[in-house]
ZALOPA-111218 format. One record per residue (C-alpha): x, y, z; residue in three letters. Coordinates in steps of 0.001 Angstrom, whole numbers, plus 500000, padded with zeros to 6 digits. Last residue first. Layout:
! ZALOPA-111218
XYZAla;...
//
This chain:
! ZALOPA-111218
504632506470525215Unk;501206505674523547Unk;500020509012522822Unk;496385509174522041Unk;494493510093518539Unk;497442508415516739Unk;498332509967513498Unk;497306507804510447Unk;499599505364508669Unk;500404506660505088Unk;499638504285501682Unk;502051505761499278Unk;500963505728495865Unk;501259509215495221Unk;504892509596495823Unk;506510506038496391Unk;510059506726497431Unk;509953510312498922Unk;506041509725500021Unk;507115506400501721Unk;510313508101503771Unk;507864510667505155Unk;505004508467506411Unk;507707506129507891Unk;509437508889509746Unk;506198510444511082Unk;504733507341511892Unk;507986506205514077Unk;507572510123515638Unk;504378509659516801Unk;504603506596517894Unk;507156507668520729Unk;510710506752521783Unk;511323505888518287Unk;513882503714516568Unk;514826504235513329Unk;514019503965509240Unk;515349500621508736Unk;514822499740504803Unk;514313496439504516Unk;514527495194501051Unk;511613493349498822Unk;511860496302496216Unk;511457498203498981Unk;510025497853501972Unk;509820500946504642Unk;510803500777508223Unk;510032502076511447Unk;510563500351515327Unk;508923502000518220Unk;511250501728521558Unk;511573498971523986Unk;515194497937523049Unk;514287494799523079Unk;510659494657522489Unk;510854496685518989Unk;507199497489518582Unk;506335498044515152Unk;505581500283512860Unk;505980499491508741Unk;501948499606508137Unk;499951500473511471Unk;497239498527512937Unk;499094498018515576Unk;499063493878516330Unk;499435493478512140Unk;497694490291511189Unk;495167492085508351Unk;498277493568506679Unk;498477497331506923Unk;497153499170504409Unk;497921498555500373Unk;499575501625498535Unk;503044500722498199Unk;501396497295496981Unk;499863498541493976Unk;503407500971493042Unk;505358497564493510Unk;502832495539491138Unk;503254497944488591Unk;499967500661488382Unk;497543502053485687Unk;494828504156487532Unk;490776503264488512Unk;488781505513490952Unk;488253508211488082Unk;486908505138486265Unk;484343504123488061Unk;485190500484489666Unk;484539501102493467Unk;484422497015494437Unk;487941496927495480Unk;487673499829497772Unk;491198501271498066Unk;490229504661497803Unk;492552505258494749Unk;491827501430493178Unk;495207500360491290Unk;495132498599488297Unk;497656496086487282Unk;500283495668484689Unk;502635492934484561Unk;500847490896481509Unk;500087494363480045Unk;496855495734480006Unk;495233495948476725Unk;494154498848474722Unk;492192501843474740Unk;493406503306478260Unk;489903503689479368Unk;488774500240477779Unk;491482498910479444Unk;490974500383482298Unk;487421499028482676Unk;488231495660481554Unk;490935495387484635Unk;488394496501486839Unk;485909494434486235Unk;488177491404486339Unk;488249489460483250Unk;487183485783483328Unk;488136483402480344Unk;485568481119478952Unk;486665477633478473Unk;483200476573480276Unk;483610478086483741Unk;487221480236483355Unk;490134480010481711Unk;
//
């Protein structure tokens, strides 16, 4: 409940439901296809589950690369890849280059995610 008993209904949420012509589902969320939050027209807007919305989120903020599922394995000194899924690690190799380690994760999350997979950019500059 929001300010005054009122209850608050994201934008979004209101939108797709008025799309869909009924009411999201407690589990339900909507998924933004250019991943700006604040683009609510409806062609932006799709029905998703929670592991479908976060297949398709970037990188988190904290990440040293920039890169979802890459990092650097210090070790063995190689580029490490791997996919989550439903909250398992799924090792996806080591990688002499970056290349390669994007490659393998980029792959691996269209197979299991399709369309909602969020997939790392190419690197402009080798960093072997």
């Amino acid at each position: 409940p929001g300010v005054g008993g009122q209850i608050h209904i994201a934008e979004h949420r209101l939108r797709m439901e008025e799309h869909l012509g009924r009411a999201l589902g407690r589990h339900e969320q909507v998924h933004h296809r250019n991943g700006v939050r604040t683009d609510n027209r409806i062609e932006n807007l799709r029905p998703a589950d929670k592991q479908g919305n976060r297949a398709n989120s970037g990188p988190s903020r904290n990440n040293a690369h920039g890169l979802k599922g890459i990092g650097w394995h210090t070790q063995e000194r190689k580029w490490r890849a791997r996919l989550y899924v439903d909250s398992t690690n799924i090792s996806l190799g080591l990688f002499v280059n970056l290349e390669n380690a994007i490659k393998a994760y980029n792959q691996a999350a269209m197979e299991w995610y399709g369309d909602y997979a969020y997939l790392n950019p190419l690197p402009e500059k080798s960093y072997e």
